[in-house]
C-alpha positions as CSV (number, residue, x, y, z in Angstrom):
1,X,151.4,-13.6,-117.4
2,X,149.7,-15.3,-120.5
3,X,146.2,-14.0,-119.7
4,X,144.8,-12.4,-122.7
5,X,145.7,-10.6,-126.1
6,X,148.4,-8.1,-126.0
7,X,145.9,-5.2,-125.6
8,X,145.4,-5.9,-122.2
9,X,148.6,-7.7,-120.9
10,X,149.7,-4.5,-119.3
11,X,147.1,-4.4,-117.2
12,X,146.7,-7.7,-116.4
13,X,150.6,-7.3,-114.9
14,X,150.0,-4.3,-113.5
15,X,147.3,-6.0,-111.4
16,X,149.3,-9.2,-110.9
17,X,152.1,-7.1,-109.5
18,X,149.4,-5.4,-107.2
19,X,148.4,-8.8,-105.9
20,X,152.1,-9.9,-104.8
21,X,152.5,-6.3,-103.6
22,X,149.2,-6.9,-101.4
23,X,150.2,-9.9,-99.8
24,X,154.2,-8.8,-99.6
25,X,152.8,-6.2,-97.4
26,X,151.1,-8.7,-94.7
27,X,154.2,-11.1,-95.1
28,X,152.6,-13.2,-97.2
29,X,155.4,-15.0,-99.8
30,X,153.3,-16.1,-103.1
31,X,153.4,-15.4,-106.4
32,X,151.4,-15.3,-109.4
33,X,151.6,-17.9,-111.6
34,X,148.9,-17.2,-114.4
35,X,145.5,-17.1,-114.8
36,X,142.5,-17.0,-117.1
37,X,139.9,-14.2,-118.6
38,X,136.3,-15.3,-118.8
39,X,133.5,-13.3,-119.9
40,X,132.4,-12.3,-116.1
41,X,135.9,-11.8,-114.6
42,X,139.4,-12.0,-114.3
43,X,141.0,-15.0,-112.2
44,X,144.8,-15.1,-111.2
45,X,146.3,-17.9,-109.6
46,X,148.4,-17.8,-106.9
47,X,150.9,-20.1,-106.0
48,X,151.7,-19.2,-102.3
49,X,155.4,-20.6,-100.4
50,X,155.8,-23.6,-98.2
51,X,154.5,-22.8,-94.7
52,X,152.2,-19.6,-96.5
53,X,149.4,-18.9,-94.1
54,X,146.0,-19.6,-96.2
55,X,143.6,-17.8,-94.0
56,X,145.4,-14.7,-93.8
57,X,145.3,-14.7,-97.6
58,X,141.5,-15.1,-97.3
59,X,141.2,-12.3,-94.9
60,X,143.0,-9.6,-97.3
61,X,139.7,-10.0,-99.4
62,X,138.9,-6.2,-99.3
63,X,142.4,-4.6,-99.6
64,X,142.8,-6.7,-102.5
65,X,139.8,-5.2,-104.2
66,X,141.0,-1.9,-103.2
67,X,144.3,-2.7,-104.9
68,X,142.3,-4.1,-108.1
69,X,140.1,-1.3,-108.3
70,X,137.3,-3.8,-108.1
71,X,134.0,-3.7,-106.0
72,X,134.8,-6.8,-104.6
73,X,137.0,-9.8,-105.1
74,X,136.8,-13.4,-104.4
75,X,139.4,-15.9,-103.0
76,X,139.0,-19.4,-102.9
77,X,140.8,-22.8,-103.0
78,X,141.7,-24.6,-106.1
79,X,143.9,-27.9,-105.5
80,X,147.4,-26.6,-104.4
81,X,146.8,-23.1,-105.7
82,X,144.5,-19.5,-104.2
83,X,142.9,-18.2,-106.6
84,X,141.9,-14.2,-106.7
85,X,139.2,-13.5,-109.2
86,X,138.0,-10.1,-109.4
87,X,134.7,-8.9,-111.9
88,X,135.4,-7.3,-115.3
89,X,134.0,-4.4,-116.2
90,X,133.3,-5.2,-119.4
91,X,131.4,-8.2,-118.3
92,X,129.4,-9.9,-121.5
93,X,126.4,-12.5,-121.4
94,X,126.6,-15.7,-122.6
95,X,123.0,-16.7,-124.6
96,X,122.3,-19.9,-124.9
97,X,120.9,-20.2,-128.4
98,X,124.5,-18.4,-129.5
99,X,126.6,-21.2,-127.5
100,X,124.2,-24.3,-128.9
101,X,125.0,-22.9,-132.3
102,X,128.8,-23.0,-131.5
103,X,128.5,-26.8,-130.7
104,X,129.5,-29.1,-133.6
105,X,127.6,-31.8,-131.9
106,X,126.4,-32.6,-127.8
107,X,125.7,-35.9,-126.6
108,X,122.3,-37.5,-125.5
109,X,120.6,-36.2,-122.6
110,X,123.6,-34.0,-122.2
111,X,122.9,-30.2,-120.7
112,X,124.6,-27.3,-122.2
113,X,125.0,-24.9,-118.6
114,X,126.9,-22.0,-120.0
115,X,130.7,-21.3,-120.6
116,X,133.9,-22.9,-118.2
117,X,136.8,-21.1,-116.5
118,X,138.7,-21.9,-119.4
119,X,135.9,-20.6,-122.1
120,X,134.5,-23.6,-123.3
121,X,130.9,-24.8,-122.7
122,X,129.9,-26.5,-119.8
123,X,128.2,-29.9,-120.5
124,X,126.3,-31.9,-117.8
125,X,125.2,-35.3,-119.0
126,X,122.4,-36.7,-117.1
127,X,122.3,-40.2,-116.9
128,X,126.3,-40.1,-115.8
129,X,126.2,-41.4,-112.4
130,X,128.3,-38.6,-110.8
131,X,125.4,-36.6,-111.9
132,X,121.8,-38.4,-111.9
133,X,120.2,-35.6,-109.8
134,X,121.1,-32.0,-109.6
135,X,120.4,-29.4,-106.9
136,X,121.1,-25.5,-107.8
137,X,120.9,-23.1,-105.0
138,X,121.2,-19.4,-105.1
139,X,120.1,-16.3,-103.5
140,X,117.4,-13.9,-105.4
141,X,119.4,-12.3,-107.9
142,X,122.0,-15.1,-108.5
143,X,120.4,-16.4,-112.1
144,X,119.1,-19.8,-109.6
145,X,115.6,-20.0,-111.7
146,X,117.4,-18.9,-115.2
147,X,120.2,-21.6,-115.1
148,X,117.2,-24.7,-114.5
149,X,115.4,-23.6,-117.4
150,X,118.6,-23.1,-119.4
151,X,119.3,-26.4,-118.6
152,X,115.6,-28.0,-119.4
153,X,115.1,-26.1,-122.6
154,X,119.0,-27.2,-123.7
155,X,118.3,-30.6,-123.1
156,X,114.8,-30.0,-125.2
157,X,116.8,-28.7,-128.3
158,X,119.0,-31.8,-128.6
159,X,116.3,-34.4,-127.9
160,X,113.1,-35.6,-129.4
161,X,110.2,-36.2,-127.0
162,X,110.1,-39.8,-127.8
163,X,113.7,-40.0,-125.3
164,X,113.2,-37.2,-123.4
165,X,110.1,-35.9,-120.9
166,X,109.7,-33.1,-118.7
167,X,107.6,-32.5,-115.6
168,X,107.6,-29.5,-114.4
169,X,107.0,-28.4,-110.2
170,X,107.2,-24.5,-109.7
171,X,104.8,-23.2,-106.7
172,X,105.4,-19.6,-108.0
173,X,104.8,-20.7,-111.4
174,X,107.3,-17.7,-112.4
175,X,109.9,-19.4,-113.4
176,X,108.6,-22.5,-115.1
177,X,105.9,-21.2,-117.3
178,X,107.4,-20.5,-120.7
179,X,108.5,-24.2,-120.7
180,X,105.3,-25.5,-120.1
181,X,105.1,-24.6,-123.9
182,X,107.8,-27.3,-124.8
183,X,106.2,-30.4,-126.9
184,X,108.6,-32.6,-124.0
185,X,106.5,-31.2,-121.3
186,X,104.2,-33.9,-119.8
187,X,101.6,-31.2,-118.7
188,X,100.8,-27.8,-117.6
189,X,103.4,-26.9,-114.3
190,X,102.7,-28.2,-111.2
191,X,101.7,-25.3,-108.9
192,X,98.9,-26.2,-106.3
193,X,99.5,-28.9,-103.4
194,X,96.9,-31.5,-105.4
195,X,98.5,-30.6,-108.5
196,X,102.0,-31.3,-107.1
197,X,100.9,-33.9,-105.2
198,X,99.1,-35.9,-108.3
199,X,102.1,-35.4,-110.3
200,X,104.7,-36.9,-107.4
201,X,102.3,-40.0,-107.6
202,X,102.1,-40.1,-110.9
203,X,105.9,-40.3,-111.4
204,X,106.0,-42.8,-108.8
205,X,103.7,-44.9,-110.2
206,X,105.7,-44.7,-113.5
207,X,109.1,-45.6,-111.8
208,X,107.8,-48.4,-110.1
209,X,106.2,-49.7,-113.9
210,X,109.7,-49.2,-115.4
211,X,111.1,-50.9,-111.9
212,X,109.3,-53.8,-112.6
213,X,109.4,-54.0,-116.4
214,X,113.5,-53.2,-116.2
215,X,113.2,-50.4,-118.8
216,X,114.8,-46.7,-118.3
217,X,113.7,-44.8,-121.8
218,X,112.3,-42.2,-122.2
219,X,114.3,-40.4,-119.1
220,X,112.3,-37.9,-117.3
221,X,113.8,-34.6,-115.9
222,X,111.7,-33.6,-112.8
223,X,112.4,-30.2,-112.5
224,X,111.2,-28.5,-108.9
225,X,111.5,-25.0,-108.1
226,X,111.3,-23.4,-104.9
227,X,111.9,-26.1,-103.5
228,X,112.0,-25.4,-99.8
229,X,108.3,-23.9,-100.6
230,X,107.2,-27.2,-101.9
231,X,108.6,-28.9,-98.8
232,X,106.6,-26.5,-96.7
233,X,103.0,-27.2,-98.0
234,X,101.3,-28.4,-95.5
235,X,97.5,-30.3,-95.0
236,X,97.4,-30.8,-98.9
237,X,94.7,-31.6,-100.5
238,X,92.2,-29.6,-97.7
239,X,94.3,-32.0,-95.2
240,X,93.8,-35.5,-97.1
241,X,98.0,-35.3,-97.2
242,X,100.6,-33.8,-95.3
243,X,103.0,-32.1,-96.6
244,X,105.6,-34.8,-95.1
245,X,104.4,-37.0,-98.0
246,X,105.8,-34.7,-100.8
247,X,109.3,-35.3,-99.1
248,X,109.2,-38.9,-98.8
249,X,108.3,-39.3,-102.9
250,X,111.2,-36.8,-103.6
251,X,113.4,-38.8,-101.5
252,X,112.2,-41.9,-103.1
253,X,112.6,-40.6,-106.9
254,X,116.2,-39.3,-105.5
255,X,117.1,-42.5,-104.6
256,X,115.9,-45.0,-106.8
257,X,114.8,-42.6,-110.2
258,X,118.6,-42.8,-111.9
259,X,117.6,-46.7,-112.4
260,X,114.3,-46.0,-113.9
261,X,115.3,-43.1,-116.0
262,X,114.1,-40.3,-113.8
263,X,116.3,-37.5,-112.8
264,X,115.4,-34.6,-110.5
265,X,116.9,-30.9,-110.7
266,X,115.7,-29.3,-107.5
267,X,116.5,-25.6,-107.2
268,X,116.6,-23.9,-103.6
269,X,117.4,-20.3,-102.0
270,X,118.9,-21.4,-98.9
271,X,119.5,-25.7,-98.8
272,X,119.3,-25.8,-95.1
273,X,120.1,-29.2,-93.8
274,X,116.7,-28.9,-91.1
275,X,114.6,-28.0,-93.9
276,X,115.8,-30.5,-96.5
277,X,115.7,-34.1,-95.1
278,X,119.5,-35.7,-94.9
279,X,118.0,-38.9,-97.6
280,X,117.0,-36.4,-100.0
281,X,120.3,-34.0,-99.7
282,X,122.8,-36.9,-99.7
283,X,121.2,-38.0,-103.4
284,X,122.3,-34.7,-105.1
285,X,125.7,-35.7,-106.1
286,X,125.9,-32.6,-108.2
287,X,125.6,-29.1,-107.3
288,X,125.3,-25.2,-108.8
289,X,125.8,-23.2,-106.7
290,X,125.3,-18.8,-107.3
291,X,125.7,-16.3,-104.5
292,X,124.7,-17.2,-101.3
293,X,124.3,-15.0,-98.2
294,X,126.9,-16.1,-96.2
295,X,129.9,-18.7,-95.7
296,X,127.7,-21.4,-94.2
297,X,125.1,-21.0,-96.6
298,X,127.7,-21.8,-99.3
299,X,129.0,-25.1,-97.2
300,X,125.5,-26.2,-97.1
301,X,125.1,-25.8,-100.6
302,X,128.8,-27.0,-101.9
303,X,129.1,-29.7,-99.4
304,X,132.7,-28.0,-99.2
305,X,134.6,-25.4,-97.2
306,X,135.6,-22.4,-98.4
307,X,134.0,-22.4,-101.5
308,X,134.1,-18.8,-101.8
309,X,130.0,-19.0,-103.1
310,X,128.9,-16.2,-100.9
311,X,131.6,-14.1,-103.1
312,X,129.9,-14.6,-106.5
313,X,128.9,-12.0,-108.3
314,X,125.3,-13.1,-109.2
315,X,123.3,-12.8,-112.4
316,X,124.3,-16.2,-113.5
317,X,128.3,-16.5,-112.0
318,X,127.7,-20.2,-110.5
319,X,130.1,-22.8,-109.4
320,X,129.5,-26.8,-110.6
321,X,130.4,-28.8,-107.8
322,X,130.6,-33.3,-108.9
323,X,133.0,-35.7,-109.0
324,X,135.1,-34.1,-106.7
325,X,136.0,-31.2,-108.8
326,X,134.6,-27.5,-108.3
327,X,134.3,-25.3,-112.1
328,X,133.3,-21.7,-112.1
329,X,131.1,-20.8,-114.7
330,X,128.5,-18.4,-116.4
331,X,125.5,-19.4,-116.8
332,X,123.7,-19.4,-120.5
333,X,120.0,-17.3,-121.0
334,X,117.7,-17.1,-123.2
335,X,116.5,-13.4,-123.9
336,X,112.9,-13.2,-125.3
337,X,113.7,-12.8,-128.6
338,X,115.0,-16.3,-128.5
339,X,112.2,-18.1,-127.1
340,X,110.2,-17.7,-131.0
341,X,113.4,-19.0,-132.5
342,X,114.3,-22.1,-130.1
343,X,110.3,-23.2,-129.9
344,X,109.8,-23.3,-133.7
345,X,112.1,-25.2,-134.4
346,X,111.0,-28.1,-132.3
């Protein structure tokens, strides 16, 4: 298997081998055909025989991390192939400033999310239009709140304020605060129901102008955290406006914002389908995805089955789910130290 340097090609046969012996065992008839080494973990492909059954593949999950000596391993689907991927132990971050220095150059309005599968970086270019909005959805601990402002503050590095605004939506006001620094912000984050709720109409108002006057520039990320929280407020504005109202100007800047240069990146912990409105959820043609607590969590949040999401392994392991095409990937973050750097120099 061509997996990595010679150093570790024992090993990573030795666990191939372990693999094929694993499913041998349950009459399973697959090989393995390969694989690739990221900074997180190890994935090996498997390339099971005609008339293989998947499922039972799926359901050898834990003696296939006993096997691996792992903590845990994760199977999932990719094209024709099963794919085992199993955490390193030598696991390494990926920091954003670091990555954006590796770039020779990145497109406009372009996102830099962190490193592929295959090691390179992960771009996301906004106004693409199998991308436009973008929902990320993750359990506490998965990285959900570090990935949106790795992907806010990388746009911000590449693009000057005169094509690029930010509004920022964070009812914990947490996770959004250091970016309210940013020169591209277009005020202080949005964290009580009138100040959400002046800043939806606000945007509104602006995509209507830019509706009418046919013009798109400068695009405007709308960047919501917590979003199920937002969607929960209630009698806002001591009961001048329900909370219903918030939904319908999401829904509205979900379906009609591409047009008018606005783009909304929504993150949630859970994306249930009763919670979050079917117009709003079928306008998010682009999802990351971290760990989620359980199968269906992770079909809510992929729109697919058998993702494998609720097998991530958290602090910033995500899957990109557009176009049709599912990439694992680990996310980029900015440490403290970097903030000073990245800020300066804008």
């Amino acid at each position: 298997m061509a997996l990595a340097t010679a150093t570790n090609q024992d090993i990573l046969n030795m666990q191939a081998d372990r693999i094929e012996s694993v499913l041998a065992s349950h009459r399973v008839r697959a090989r393995v055909e390969g694989g690739t080494v990221s900074p997180r973990w190890v994935r090996f492909n498997i390339s099971p025989a005609l008339g293989a059954r998947i499922a039972t593949v799926r359901n050898l999950s834990e003696e296939l991390a006993l096997a691996l000596g792992a903590q845990d391993v994760r199977v999932a689907r990719a094209g024709e192939e099963l794919t085992v991927e199993m955490p390193r132990p030598d696991a390494e971050p990926v920091r954003l400033l670091s990555l954006m220095r590796s770039l020779a150059s990145i497109p406009p309005l372009t996102a830099c999310l962190g490193v592929a599968d295959d090691g390179r970086p992960l771009l996301l270019r906004l106004p693409s239009p199998d991308v436009a909005h973008v929902l990320v959805a993750g359990t506490t601990g998965s990285g959900k709140t570090e990935l949106m402002r790795t992907l806010i503050l990388s746009l911000a590095m590449t693009n000057r304020q005169s094509k690029l605004q930010i509004a920022l939506i964070d009812p914990k006001r947490r996770g959004f605060g250091p970016l309210a620094g940013l020169p591209h912000a277009l005020d202080d984050v949005a964290s009580t129901p009138d100040a959400i709720w002046a800043l939806l109409r606000k945007l509104i108002m602006e995509m209507e102008r830019r509706d009418h006057d046919g013009i798109t520039s400068p695009h405007i990320v709308v960047a919501v955290d917590e979003l199920l929280d937002v969607l929960a407020i209630d009698g806002m504005g001591g009961g001048r406006t329900p909370g219903k109202d918030v939904e319908t100007a999401l829904t509205r800047i979900a379906q009609r914002g591409r047009e008018a240069g606005l783009h909304l990146v929504a993150g949630a912990q859970k994306p249930s389908s009763a919670v979050i409105g079917p117009l709003l959820k079928a306008n998010f043609p682009t999802r990351l995805v971290g760990r989620v607590g359980s199968s269906e969590d992770a079909r809510v949040a992929t729109g697919l089955a058998g993702s494998g999401a609720e097998k991530l392994l958290g602090r910033g392991d995500f899957l990109a789910v557009a176009a049709g095409q599912t990439v694992r990937f680990q996310a980029a973050w900015t440490p403290a130290q970097d903030w000073n750097a990245i800020i300066s120099k804008m």
